[in-house]
Every structure is written in structure tokens, then in C-alpha cells.
Wavefront OBJ file of the C-alpha trace (Angstrom):
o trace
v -26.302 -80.656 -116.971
v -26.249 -83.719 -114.629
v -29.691 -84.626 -112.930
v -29.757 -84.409 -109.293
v -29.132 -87.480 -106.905
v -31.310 -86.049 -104.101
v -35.116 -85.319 -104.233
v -37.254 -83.858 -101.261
v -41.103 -82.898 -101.409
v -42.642 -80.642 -98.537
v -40.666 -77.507 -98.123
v -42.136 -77.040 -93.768
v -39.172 -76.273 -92.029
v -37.774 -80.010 -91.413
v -38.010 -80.243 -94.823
v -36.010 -77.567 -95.386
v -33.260 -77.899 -92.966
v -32.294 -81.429 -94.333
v -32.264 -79.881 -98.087
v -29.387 -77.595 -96.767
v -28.060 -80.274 -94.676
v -27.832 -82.232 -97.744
v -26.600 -79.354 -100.664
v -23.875 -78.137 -98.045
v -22.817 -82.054 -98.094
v -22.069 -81.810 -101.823
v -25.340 -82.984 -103.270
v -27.334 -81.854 -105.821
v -31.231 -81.364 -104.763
v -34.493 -81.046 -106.055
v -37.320 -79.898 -104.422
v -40.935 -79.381 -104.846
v -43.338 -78.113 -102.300
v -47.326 -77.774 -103.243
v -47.103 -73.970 -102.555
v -45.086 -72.334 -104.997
v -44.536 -69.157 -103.231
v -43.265 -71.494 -100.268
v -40.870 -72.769 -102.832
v -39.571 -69.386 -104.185
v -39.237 -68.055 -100.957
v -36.783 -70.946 -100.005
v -34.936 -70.377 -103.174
v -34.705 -66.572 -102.955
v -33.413 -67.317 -98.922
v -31.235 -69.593 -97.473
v -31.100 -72.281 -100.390
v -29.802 -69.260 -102.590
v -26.792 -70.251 -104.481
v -26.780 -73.541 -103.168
v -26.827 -76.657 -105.232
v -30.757 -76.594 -105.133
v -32.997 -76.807 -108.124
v -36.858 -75.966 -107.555
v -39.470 -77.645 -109.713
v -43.056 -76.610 -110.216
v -44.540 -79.713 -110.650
v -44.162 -83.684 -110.068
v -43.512 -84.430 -113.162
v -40.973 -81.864 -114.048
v -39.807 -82.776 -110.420
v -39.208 -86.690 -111.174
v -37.776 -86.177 -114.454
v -34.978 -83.753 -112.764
v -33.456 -86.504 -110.833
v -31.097 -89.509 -112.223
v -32.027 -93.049 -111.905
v -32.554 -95.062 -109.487
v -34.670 -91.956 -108.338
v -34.319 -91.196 -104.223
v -36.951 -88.979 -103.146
v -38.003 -88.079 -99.415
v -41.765 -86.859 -98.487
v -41.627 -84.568 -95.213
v -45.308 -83.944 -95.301
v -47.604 -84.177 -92.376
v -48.255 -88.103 -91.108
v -51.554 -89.758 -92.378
v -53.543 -88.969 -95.500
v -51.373 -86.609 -97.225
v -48.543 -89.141 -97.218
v -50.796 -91.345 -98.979
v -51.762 -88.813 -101.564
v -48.110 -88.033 -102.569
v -47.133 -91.145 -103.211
v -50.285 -91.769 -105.075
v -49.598 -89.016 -106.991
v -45.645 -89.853 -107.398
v -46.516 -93.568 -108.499
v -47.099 -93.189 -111.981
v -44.463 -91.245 -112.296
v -41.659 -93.059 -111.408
v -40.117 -96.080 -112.729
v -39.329 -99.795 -111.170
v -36.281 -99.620 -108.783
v -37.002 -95.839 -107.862
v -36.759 -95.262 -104.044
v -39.007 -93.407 -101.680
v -38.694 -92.486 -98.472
v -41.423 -91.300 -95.723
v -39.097 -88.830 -93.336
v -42.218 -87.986 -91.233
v -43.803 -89.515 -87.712
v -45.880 -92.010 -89.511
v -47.333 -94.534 -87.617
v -45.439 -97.827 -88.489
v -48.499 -100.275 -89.379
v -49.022 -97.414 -92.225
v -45.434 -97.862 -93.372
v -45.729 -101.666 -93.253
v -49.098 -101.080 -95.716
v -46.954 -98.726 -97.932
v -44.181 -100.907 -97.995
v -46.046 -103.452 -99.675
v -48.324 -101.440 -101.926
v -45.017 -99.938 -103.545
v -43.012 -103.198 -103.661
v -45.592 -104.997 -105.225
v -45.788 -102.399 -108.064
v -41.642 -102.529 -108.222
v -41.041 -99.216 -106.335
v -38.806 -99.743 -102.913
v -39.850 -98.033 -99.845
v -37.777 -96.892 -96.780
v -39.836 -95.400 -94.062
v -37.018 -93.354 -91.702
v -37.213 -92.151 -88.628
v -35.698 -88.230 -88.340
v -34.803 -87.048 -84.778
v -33.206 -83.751 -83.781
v -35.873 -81.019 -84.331
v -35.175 -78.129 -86.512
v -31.460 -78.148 -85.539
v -30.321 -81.535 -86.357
v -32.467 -81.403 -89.776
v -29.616 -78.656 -90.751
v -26.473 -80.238 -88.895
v -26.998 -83.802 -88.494
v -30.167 -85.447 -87.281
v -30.433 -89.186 -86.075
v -31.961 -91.334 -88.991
v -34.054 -94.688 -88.544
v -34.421 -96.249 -91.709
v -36.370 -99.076 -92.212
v -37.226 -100.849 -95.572
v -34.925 -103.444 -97.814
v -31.784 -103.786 -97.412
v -30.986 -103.265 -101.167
v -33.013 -99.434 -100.994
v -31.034 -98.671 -98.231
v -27.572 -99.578 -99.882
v -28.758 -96.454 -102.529
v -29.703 -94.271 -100.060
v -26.773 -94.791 -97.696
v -24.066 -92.256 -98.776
v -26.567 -89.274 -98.468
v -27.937 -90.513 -95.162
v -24.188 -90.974 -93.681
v -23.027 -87.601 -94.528
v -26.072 -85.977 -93.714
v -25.892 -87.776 -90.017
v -25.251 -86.303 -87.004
v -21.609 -87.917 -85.927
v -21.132 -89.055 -82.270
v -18.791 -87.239 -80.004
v -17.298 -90.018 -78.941
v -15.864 -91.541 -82.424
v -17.739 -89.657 -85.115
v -19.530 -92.555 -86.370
v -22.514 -91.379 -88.442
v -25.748 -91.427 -86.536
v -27.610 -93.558 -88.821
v -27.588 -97.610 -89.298
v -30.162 -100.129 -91.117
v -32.931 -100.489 -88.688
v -34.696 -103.577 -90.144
v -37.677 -104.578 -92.807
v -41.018 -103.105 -93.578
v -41.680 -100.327 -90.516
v -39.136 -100.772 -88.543
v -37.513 -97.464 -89.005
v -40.778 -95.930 -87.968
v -41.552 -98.130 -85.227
v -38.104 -97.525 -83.631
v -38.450 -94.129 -84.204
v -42.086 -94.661 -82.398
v -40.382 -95.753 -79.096
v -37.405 -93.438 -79.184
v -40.387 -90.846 -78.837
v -41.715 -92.878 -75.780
v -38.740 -92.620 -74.100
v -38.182 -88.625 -74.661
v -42.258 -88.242 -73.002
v -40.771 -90.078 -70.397
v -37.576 -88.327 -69.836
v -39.172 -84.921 -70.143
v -41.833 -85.878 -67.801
v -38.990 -86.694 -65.316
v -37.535 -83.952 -65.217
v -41.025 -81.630 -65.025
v -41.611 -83.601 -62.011
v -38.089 -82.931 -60.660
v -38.507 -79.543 -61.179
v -41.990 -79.518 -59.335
v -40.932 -81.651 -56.496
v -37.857 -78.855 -56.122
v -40.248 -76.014 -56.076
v -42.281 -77.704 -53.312
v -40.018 -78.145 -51.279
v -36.926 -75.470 -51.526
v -38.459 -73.568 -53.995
v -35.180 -72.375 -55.958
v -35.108 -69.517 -58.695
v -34.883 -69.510 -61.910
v -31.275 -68.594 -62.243
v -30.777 -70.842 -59.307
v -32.859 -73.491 -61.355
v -30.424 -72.495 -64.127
v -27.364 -73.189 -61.579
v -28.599 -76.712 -60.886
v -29.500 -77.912 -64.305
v -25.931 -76.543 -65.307
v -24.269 -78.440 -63.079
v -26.235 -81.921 -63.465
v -25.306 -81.521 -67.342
v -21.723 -81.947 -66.607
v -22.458 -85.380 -64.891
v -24.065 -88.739 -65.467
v -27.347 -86.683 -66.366
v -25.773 -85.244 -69.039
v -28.114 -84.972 -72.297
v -29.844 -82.726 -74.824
v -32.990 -82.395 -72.608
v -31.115 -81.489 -69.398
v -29.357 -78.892 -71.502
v -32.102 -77.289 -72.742
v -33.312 -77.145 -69.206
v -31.377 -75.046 -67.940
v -31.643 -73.161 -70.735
v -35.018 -72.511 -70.302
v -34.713 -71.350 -66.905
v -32.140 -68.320 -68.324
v -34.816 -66.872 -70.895
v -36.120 -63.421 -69.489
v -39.354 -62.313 -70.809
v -39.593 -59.287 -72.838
v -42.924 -58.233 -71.287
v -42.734 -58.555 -68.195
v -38.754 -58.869 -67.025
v -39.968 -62.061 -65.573
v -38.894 -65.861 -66.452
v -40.713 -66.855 -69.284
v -41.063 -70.362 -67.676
v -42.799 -68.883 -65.047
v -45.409 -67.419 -68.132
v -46.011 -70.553 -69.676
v -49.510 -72.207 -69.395
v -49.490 -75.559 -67.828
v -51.114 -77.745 -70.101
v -48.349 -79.654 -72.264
v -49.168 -80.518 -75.871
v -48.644 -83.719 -78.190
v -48.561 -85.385 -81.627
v -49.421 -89.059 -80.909
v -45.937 -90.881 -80.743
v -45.740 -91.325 -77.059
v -49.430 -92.439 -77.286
v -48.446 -95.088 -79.830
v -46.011 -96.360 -77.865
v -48.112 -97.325 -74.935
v -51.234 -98.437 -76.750
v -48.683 -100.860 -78.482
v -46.757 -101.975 -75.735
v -50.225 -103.093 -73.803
v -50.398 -104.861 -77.451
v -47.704 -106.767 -77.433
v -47.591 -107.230 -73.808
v -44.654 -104.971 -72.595
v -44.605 -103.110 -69.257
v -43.340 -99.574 -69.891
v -44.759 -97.767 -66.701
v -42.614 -94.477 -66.911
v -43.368 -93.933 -70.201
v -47.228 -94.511 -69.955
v -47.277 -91.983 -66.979
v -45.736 -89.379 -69.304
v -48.364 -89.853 -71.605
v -51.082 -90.038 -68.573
v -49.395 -86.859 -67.086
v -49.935 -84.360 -70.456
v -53.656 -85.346 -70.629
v -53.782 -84.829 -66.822
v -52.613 -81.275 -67.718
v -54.617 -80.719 -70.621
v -57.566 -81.013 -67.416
v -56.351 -77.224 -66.907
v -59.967 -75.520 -65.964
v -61.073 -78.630 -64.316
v -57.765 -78.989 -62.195
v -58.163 -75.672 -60.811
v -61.918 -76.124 -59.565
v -60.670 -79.213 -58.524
v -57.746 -77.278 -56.078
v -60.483 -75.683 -54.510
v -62.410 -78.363 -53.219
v -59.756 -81.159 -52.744
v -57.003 -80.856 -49.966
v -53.590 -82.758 -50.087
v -50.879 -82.963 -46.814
v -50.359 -79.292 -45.246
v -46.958 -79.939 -44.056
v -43.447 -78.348 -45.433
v -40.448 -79.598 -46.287
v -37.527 -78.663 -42.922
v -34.453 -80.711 -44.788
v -31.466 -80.042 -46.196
v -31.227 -77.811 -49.421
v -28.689 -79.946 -50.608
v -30.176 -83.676 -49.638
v -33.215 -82.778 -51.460
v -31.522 -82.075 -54.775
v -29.467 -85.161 -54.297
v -32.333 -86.494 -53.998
v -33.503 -85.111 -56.981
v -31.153 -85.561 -59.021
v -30.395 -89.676 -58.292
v -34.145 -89.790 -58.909
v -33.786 -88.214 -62.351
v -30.951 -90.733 -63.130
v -32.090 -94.013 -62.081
v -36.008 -92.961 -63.677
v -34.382 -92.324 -66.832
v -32.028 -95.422 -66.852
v -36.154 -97.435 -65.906
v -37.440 -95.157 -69.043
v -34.749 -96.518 -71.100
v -34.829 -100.105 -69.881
v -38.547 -100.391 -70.937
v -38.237 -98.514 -74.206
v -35.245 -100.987 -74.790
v -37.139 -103.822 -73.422
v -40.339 -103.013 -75.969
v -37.924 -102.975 -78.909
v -37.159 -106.540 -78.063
v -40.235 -107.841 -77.323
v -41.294 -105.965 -81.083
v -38.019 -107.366 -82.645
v -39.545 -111.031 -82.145
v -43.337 -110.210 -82.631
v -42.362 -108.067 -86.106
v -39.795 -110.081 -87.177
v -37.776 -106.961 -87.507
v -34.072 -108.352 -85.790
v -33.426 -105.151 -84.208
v -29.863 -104.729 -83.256
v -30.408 -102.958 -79.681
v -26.432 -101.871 -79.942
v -26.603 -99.759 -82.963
v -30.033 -98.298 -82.049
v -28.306 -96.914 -78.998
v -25.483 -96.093 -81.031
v -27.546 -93.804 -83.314
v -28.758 -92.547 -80.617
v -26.253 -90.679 -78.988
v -26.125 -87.430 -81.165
v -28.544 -85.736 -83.271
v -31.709 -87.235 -81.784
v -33.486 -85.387 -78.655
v -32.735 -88.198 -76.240
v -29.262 -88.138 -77.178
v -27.479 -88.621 -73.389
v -24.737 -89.358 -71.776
v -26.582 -92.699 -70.459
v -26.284 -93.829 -74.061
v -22.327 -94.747 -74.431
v -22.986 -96.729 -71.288
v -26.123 -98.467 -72.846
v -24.266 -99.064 -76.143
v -21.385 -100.576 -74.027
v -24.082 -102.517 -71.930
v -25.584 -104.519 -75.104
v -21.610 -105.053 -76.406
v -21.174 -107.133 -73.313
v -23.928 -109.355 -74.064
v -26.633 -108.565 -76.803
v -28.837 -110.790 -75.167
v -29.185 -108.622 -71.984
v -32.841 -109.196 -70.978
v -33.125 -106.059 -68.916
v -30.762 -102.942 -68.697
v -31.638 -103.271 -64.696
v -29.574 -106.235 -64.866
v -26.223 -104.794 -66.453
v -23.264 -104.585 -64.169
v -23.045 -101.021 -64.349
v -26.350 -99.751 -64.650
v -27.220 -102.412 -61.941
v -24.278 -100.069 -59.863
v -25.596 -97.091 -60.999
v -29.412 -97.633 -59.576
v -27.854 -99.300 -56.193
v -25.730 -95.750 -55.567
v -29.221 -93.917 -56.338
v -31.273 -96.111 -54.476
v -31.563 -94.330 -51.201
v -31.387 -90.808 -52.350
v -33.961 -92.074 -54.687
v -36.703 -93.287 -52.460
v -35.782 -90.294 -50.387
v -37.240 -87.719 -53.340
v -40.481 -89.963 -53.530
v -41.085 -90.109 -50.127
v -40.858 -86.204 -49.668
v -42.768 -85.970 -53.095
v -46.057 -88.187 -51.257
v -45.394 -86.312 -48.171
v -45.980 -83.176 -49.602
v -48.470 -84.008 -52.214
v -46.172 -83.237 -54.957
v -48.029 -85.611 -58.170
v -44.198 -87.452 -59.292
v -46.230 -89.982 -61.633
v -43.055 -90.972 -63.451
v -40.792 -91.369 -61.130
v -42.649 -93.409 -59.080
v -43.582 -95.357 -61.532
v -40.385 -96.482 -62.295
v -39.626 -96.556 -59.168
v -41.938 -99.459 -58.594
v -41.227 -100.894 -61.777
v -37.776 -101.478 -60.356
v -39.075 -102.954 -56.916
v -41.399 -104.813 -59.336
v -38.927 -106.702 -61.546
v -36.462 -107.279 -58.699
v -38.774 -109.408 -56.949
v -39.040 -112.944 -56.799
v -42.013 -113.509 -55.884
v -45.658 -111.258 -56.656
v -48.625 -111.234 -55.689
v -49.899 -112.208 -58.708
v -50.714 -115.979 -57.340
v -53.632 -114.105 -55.273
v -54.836 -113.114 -59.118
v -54.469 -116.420 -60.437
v -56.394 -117.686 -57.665
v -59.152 -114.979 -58.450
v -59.454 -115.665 -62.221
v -59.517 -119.180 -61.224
v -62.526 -118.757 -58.890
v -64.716 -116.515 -61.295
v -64.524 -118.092 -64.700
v -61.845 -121.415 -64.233
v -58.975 -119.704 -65.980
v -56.866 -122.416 -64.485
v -53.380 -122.032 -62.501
v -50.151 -123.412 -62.066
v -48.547 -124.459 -59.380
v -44.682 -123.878 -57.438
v -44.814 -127.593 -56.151
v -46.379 -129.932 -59.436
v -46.186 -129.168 -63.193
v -49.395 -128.981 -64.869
v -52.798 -126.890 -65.506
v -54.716 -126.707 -62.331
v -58.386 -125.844 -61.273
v -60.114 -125.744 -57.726
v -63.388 -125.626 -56.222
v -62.675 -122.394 -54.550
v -65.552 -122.402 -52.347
v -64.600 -126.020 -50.885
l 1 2 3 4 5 6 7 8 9 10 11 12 13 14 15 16 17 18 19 20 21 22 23 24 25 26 27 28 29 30 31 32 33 34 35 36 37 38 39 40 41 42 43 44 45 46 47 48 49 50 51 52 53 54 55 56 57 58 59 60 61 62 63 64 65 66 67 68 69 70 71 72 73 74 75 76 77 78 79 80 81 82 83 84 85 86 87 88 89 90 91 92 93 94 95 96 97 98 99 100 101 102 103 104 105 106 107 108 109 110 111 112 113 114 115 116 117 118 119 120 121 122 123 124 125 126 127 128 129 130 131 132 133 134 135 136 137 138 139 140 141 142 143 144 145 146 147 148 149 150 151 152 153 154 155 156 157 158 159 160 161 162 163 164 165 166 167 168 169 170 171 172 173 174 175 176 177 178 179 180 181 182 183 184 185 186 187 188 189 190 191 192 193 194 195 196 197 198 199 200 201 202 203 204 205 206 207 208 209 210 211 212 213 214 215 216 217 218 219 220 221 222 223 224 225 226 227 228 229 230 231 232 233 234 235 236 237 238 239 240 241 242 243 244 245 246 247 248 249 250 251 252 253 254 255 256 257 258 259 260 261 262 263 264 265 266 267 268 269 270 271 272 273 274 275 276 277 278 279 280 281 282 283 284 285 286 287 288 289 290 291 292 293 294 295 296 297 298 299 300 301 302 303 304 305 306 307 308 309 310 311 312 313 314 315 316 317 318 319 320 321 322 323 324 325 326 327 328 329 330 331 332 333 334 335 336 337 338 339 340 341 342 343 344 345 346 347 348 349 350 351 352 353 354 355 356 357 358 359 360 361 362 363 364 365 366 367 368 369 370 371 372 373 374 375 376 377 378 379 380 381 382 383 384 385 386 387 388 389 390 391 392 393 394 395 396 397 398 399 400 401 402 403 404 405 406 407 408 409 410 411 412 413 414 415 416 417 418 419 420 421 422 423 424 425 426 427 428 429 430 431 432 433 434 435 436 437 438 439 440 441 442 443 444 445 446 447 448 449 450 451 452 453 454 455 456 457 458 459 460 461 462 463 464 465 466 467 468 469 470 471
């Protein structure tokens, strides 16, 4: 019997979604999970009659697959990462190839990455985007690692892709060295807390003010999917708004408690960005706005003791989900500017020569920020991959300019009413921000010059300057 060319350890269900993606593909898979009734129940379900071979432990695992060995851990981020691989290591032989599928944070891959290599082992940590459904038909893949263990691994990852709609190029492409995988994959989470954060706030702003229901919710979600808002998220919108509770014969949305949850990604991405020194506003008020919820029991004693504007809104229904909607767009086209921005500011500070193109380009199916906005962001670094700012494209530039007014319109109404829109204000000022020539930031300078001498330049002379402020 021929070995098998695919291995997989951690049988949760992303794990074992991409096993069937990857058996239905034509491969022969191994698995090993450290529950063996996890593993038998798997076998005696959907991987029945498949071309999946269980093994009981990681020896008997190893020795099932041929040489150069590929194996991919989908276990839980952190520690138990580190105690598979210590436990694979003396098991496997110089040139063998493993792969960390999980969110791992991307300093921890860069460690790995070098703990393996020295020892003659090559390591690919890979992003995996697309939930429990694109682990089955086609997730987005970030790998990161050598060139030379991604070569081996590339046939499996390309079939087991999502392909684009557009030209059904496999959604997966070398991302660079050491963690680069992971830190792409890092940002790409960014940018979803920021997109789903949008449209929450669109959705609250829209109940303040007209106050639709949730089929009528449904009805305008539908509709923006079939435009420029088109994406994954927006879909699943309006999705959410259709679900009828069992219960109660009441919108589940309407059910859920208020207090959004989180793993850490969109956390990394700020904490690194202030790191590194890049301005990612939308996304950082994502993050700010699920630990504002998480203030659940302290927000509501809070409702009774603070008051916010009393008025209501007397527009149009229609100008205030124009309004809504342009909003939506040119936030998210701000969210992806940053996250796109950050990626090149990491490129240079990593060393990782991220291709911006083909990150958008994997991107547009398979992940959960896979969007319309994408093709025109793949089309926008084309033109000129050295664009230093999506804001400054020709037809993303277009695209904010149309939404400009209805834009600002939404916001205003939003601080009007007292409707929190942390996001999209955000980016709204991080557009006004880096389309102006001239902030306030010489008052600063002047400041920090005046407390502790930290020296200024000047418009009119070149040079390091310092002044006797109090002259």
C-alpha cells in the first residue's frame, strides 16, 4: 500500500473540514487526534469511505506518511502548538515539513521557524480563513515559511483553495519568510473586526433613527449585497436578520446578548500597529467597541444616570439609508486602506516583501472578508504596486468623493442622536486626517519642545531647532 502524502493532527472541526476538503481532492490522509474516540467518531462519520487512514499514535502516525513528510497541526494557538511539535520532532526526519494551520501569533511562528530549521525540519506557518465552510470547500491560505517547503506543499494547498469567481485562480499564494503567513493572516483579522464593527454600527444608527424590521433589515442588507457592498459579511447579514426563533417566534437577533466576544487577532493587530508605528483607527475602534460591550452590567447602570441628545430623527427613510450605506462603503474602503497600509509598513520592518496584489488576490474567496471591494483593490495595486495609500487610487479616490456627502450625513445624524458610530467616525477622520496638508501637530512639536527640548523642525530653514519658549 502507498503511504499517504497528507498528514493532519487535531481532529476540532477546522481540522476536520480541511481533511475532507483534502481526501475529496484525491489525496490520501492521515490523521491523528489525542482523543481516540474523537478520531473513531470521524472515521465511522463523514470521513467514512474516504481516502482517510486514522492512526493511534505519533509514531504509527509519522511512519504512515511518504517522505518528505507534510503534516498540518490545527490545535489551539499557544502552548499546545509547542507541545506537538515537541513531541513530533524526534520523530521525523531532516527535510520533513510542518505546518501550524491555527491563529498563532506570528513572533511565535518566527521562534518556531527557527527552532525547526536549525534542527533540519522546514516550517510553514499558514494562515486558514473561511470558518467551518471554507475548511470543507475552499478556504483562503496564508503560508509563510521557505520558499523550498512551500514548493512541497503547493499542489495540496492549490486544490484545496477556494477559487475566485472572477478567474478561478486558487486562493492561496507564497506569503513571505519566517511568520509572514501568520502575520498577514493577523491583519486580515483586523480588517474583518473592523468591517463587522461597521456594519453593527450601521445597523444601530438605522434603528435610531427609522427603526426598520427585521425582514425589512433583511430587505436592505439584500439589496446592498448586490452592489459595491457586496461581501461575505454583508451576506450573512441579512441572513441573520431572516432567522426566526424557535422559542419565542421572534428574531433571534433581537435575542442575542450584546456583549460581542473575541480570540485576540484583532487585538494583535492594533497593539502591533502602535509598534511599528501605523495608524489603523477603524480597526482599533472595533477592537475598543467589543470591550466597550463586554461593560454589559456596567453600561446599563450607566444608562440610568447618564443622558445623551433627546431629539428624533424627522428625515427621509430613504436619505438615511443612503446615508448608511455610503458610510458602510467608504469605512470599509478606510478599514482596508490601513490594514493594507500596516502590511507595508510590516513588509519593510520584517523583511517579509509582501506582494500587496496577491494578498488581495487571495483574498477575494474563501476568506471572511472576501468582498466585492477586493477585485477593485487587486486592480488598484496592478496599476502601481507602490500605491502609498488606497485613498489615493483613482477609483477608490472616486468612490469616497461620491460617498462623501451622504457619508458625513450618517455621522452627523449618528452625534445628533447619540448613536456611539466609533468606527465609522473614525475613519471618517482618518480620511479628513490624511487629506490634509497641514496638522496641528506643529502646536505638539512646540509643546514637546517646551517641556523636555525634544527639538523641532522648521517649514522655512532645514535643521534641528530648539527655543526658549518662555522668551
Amino acid at each position: 500500500m502507498p503511504k499517504n502524502q497528507f498528514g493532519l493532527i487535531g481532529l476540532a472541526v477546522m481540522g476536520q473540514n480541511l481533511v475532507l476538503n483534502a481526501a475529496d481532492h484525491g489525496f490520501r490522509v492521515s490523521v491523528y487526534n489525542r482523543s481516540a474516540d474523537k478520531t473513531n467518531e470521524f472515521l465511522a462519520g463523514e470521513a467514512k469511505g474516504k481516502s482517510i487512514t486514522a492512526a493511534y499514535t505519533l509514531r504509527e502516525f509519522v511512519d504512515s506518511l511518504e517522505r518528505p513528510r507534510i503534516i498540518q497541526i490545527m490545535v489551539k494557538a499557544g502552548i499546545a502548538v509547542d507541545e506537538v511539535i515537541n513531541q513530533l520532532k524526534p520523530l521525523l526526519d531532516k527535510g520533513d515539513i510542518v505546518i501550524d494551520g491555527g491563529n498563532s501569533f506570528f513572533p511565535d511562528t518566527e521562534r518556531r521557524a527557527k527552532e525547526l530549521e536549525a534542527v533540519g525540519l522546514r516550517f510553514i506557518g499558514m494562515g486558514v480563513s473561511g470558518g467551518e465552510e471554507g475548511a470543507r470547500h475552499g478556504p483562503s491560505l496564508m503560508p509563510g515559511g521557505t520558499r523550498k517547503a512551500y514548493a512541497f506543499i503547493e499542489p495540496i494547498m492549490k486544490a484545496i483553495a477556494a477559487k475566485a469567481p472572477a478567474d478561478n485562480a486558487p486562493c492561496v499564494a507564497y506569503i513571505g519568510p519566517g511568520g509572514a503567513g501568520h502575520y498577514v493572516k493577523m491583519v486580515h483579522n483586523g480588517i474583518e473586526y473592523g468591517d463587522m464593527q461597521l456594519i453593527a454600527e450601521g445597523y444601530a444608527l438605522l434603528k435610531a433613527t427609522i427603526n426598520p424590521s427585521a425582514d425589512e433589515f433583511h430587505q436592505i442588507f439584500s439589496e446592498w449585497n448586490k452592489g459595491a457592498l457586496s461581501s461575505f459579511l454583508i451576506e450573512i447579514t441579512a441572513d441573520v436578520f431572516s432567522k426566526i426563533d424557535d422559542k419565542t417566534g421572534k428574531p433571534l437577533v433581537d435575542l442575542v446578548l450584546d456583549k460581542a466576544g473575541q480570540k485576540g487577532t484583532g487585538k494583535w493587530t492594533s497593539q502591533n500597529a502602535l509598534d511599528i508605528g501605523a495608524a489603523i483607527p477603524t480597526i482599533t475602534a472595533a477592537v475598543d467597541g467589543r470591550f466597550l460591550s463586554s461593560l454589559k452590567d456596567e453600561r446599563v447602570a450607566a444608562s440610568k444616570i447618564l443622558q445623551g441628545p433627546r431629539g428624533s430623527y424627522t428625515g427621509s427613510r430613504q436619505k438615511i439609508i443612503n446615508g448608511v450605506r455610503a458610510a458602510l462603503y467608504a469605512s470599509k474602503i478606510c478599514s482596508y486602506a490601513q490594514g493594507m497600509t500596516l502590511l507595508r509598513k510590516a513588509s519593510t520592518e520584517y523583511h517579509y516583501d509582501l506582494d500587496l496584489h496577491e494578498i488581495a488576490r487571495i483574498w477575494r474567496a474563501g476568506c471572511i472578508i472576501r468582498a466585492r471591494l477586493l477585485d477593485v483593490i487587486m486592480h488598484a495595486y496592478r496599476r502601481n504596486p507602490a500605491l502609498p495609500s488606497l485613498l489615493v487610487d483613482d477609483e477608490l479616490k472616486l468612490a469616497i468623493q461620491n460617498s462623501q456627502d451622504d457619508w458625513r450625513f450618517a455621522v452627523k445624524t449618528a452625534i445628533d442622536l447619540g448613536v456611539p458610530v466609533n468606527a465609522i467616525s473614525a475613519s471618517l477622520s482618518y480620511f479628513d486626517a490624511y487629506r490634509t496638508e497641514h496638522l496641528p501637530a506643529n502646536l505638539i512639536q512646540a509643546q514637546r519642545d517646551y517641556f523636555g527640548a525634544h527639538t523641532f523642525e522648521r517649514i522655512d530653514l532645514p535643521g534641528i531647532f530648539h527655543a526658549n519658549w518662555k522668551g
